[in-house]
N, C-alpha and C positions, 0 to 999 in steps of 0.2 A: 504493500500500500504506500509504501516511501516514496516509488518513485511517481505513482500515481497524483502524489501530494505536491510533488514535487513540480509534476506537469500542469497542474489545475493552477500552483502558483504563479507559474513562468508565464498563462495563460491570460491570467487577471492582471498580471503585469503590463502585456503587449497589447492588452485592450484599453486600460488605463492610458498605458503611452498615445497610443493612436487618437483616441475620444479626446485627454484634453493636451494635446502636440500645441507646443508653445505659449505654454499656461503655466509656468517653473512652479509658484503656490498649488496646484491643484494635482501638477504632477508628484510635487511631495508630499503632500498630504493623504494623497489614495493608495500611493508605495508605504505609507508607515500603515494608513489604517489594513490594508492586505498585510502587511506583517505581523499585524498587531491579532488579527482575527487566523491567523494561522498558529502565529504563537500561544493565543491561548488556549487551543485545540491540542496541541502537542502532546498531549496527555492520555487522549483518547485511543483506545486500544479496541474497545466492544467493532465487532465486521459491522453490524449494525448501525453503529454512530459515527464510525466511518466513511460509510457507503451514504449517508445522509449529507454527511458533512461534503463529501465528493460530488455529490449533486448538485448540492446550495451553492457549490465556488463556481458550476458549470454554468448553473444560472443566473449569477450574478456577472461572469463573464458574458454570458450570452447579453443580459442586460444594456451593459455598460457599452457593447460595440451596437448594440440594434437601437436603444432607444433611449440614449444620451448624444447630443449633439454641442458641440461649444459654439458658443453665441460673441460674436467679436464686434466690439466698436467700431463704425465707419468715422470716414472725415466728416460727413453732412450728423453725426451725433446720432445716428440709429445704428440699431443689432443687425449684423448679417449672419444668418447661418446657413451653413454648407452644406446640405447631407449629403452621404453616400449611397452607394446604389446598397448596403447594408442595410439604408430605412427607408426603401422602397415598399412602399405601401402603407407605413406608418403613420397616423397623425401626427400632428405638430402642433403642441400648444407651446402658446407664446406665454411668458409670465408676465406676469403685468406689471407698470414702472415701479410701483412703490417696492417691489422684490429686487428687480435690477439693481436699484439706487442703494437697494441695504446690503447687495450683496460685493 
């Protein structure tokens, strides 16, 4: 299961990188909290709670490449966002300014 852990890791990583690429705050912040949520699982032995845990990481990679997009400030002061052919077919909500401005 090590190295299967191992791959679910590498995997939330390269999805992290890609979703927020040229975002340095968001990049480091998703790499600690994926650390942080593997580290505290380290512990976990039962096939059962690991086979769960195995899923969650699939699913949250799956998440983060389908249906996370980064949102960039133009010169004229509005958000552009890019999708890829990744959220082809996805809605797109836009958040409203009062979220923007807090965030």
């Amino acid at each position: 299961m090590g190295s299967e852990a191992l791959t679910a890791y590498r995997a939330l990583l390269r999805a992290t990188r890609k979703t927020f690429a040229g975002d340095t705050l968001m990049l480091r912040q998703s790499a600690v909290e994926v650390r942080k949520k593997f580290e505290e699982n380290r512990h976990v032995t039962s096939a059962a709670d690991l086979s769960r845990l195995m899923e969650e990481a699939r699913e949250a990679s799956h998440f983060i490449s389908t249906m996370l997009v980064q949102a960039k400030l133009n010169e004229r002061g509005g958000y552009e966002v890019k999708a890829d052919k990744e959220h082809a077919g996805a809605t797109l909500e836009i958040p409203s300014e009062e979220i923007l401005k807090n965030a």
